[in-house]
N, C-alpha and C positions, 0 to 999 in steps of 0.2 A: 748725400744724394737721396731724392725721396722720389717713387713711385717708379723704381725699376722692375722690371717686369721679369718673372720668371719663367723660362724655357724649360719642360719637365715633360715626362711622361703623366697621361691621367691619374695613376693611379700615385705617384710622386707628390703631384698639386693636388689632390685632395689629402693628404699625408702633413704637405704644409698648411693648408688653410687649415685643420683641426689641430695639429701639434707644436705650429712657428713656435720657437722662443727666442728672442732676444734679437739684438741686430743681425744685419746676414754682411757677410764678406766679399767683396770686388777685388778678382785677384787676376790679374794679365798671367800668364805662363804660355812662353813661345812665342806670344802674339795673337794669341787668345783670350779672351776675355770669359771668368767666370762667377757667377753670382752663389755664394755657399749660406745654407743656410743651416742652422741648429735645430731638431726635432726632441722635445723634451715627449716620448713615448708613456705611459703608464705599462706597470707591472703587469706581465701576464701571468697568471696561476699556471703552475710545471702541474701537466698529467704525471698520475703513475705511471712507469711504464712499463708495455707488458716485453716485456726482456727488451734486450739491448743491440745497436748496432758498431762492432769493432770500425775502427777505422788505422789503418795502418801505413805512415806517411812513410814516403822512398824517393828515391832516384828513379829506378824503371817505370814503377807505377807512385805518380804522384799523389795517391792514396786509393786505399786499398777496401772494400767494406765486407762486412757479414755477421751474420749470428750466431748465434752459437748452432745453432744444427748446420743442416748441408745444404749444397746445392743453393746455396744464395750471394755469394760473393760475385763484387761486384770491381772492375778495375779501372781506376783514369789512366790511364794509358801516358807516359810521360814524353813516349819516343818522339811525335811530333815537335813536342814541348822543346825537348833536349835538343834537336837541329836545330829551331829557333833561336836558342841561346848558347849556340858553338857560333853560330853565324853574327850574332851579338858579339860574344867576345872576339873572334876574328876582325870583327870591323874595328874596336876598342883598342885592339893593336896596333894594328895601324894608322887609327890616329894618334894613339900613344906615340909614335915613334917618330913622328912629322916634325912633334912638337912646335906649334904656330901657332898665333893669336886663332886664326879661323879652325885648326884642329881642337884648340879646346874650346871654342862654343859651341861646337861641334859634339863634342864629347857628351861637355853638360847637359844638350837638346836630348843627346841618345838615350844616357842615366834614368831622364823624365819618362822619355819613350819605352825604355825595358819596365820601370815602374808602372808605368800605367798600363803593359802588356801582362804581368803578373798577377798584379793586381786583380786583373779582369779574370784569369782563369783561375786564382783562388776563391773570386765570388762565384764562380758558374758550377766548379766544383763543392764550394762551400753549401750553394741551394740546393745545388740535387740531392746530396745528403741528410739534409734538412727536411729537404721534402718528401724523402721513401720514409724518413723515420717516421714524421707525423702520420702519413698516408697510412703505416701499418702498425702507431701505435707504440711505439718501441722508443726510447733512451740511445744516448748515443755518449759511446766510451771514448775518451781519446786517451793517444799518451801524452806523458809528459814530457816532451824533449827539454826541458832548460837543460843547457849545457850540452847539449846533443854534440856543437861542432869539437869538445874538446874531449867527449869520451869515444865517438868513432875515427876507427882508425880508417883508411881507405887507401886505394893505390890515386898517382896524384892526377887524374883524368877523372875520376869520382871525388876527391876533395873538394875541387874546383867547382862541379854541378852542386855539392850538399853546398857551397859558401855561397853560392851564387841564388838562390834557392831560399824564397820566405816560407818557412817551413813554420814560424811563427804566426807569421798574418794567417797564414791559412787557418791555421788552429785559431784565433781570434774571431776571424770569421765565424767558421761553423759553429763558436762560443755563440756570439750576439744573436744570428741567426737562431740558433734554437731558443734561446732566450725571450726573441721576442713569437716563437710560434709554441712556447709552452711546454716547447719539449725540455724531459731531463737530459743533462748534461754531465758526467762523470771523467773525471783527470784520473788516469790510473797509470801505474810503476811500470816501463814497458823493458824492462830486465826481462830478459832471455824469452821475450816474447815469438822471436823468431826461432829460437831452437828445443822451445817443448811445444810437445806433440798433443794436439789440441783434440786428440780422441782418448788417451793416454795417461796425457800428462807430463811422461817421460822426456827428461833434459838432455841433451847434449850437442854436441857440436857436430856430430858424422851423421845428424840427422835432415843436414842440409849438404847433399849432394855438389848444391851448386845453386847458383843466383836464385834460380826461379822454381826448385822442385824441394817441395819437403819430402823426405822416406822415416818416416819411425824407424827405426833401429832394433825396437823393444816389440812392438806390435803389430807393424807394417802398414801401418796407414800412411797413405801416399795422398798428396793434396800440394795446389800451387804455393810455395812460401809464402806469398803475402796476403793471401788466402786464410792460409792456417794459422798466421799472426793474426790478420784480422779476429778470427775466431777466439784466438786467447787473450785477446784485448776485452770482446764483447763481453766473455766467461768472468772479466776480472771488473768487469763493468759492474755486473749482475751482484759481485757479492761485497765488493764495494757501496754502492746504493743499498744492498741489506744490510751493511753494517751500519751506514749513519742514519738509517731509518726504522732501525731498531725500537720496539714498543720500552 
């Protein structure tokens, strides 16, 4: 097929006329029809940057940000999220349990539909992050989750949200995106990042009260847990980027 026209935001189609590569894809899903096309983008140069911004993925808050000083963390809020997709899996059951031709295309349609609802607030999330880092100039630390679903342990009402949960694509996401705006981008070890004390240093486990309150134990600094992870993420960000940038 030649001279199929494309449906885009402005700033999209001019994206494509400067960057098209190759054929583009005509794909039906649900009954829809859509036209994909390839953007082969150029390299952008990564600024220095001037310190870093933690980010700390959860369940409660589906990430978490800040710097290494105070008073700057920032929270996506998951709770709406989380009803969302109790409400997803309740309806999944019950068509599970029907089991009929019309319960599983049913199913299938839903599958699409949770994807493309995730999806979308891993990108909305993934921008804003993107977008305070460059505004202020700053690097952005992530963890490393590979393997995340086999080393946390959880009660089995938190299993279910972490499995349910692209905790990956997010992280891919805020990858590309800083990628293509320049920003640095650092993978770092997120070991006991939730239970040392991001004023401190000090490790331990009674230094988390409870889901959402860090207490030092050693020094008494008191800060939201995902707050003060975020914090030792950024911190690990910082000396990470000085070590492979070493003269």
């Amino acid at each position: 097929m030649k001279g199929v026209a494309f449906t885009a935001s402005a700033d999209q189609l001019t994206l494509l006329a400067a960057h098209r590569k190759g054929e583009s894809d005509l794909v039906c899903r649900d009954g829809r029809w859509f036209l994909i096309a390839t953007c082969d983008l150029p390299d952008v140069p990564v600024r220095a940057p001037d310190g870093f911004v933690g980010v700390d993925l959860g369940i409660a808050n589906i990430a978490t940000t800040a710097g290494t000083g105070t008073g700057d963390g920032v929270r996506h809020s998951g709770k709406t999220l989380n009803a969302v997709r109790h409400r997803h899996r309740e309806l999944r059951r019950r068509l599970q349990a029907k089991q009929t031709k019309s319960a599983r295309r049913l199913l299938k349609k839903r599958r699409r539909k949770e994807a493309r609802f995730a999806a979308d607030v891993n990108h909305t999330i993934a921008r804003r992050i993107v977008t305070e880092a460059a505004r202020t100039g700053r690097g952005i630390a992530l963890e490393d989750l590979q393997g995340i679903r086999d080393r946390v342990r959880l009660r089995k009402p938190q299993r279910v949200t972490l499995h349910s949960w692209s905790f990956h694509q997010l992280g891919h996401f805020i990858a590309y995106k800083a990628a293509r705006a320049g920003v640095a981008l650092v993978w770092v070890d997120p070991a006991y990042t939730s239970q040392a004390c991001s004023a401190c240093g000090h490790v331990a486990k009674n230094n988390r009260p409870d889901q959402e309150t860090f207490a030092c134990t050693s020094c008494g600094f008191a800060e939201h847990a995902d707050v003060n992870a975020a914090r030792n993420i950024a911190a690990r960000g910082e000396t990470g980027w000085a070590v492979s940038h070493a003269a």
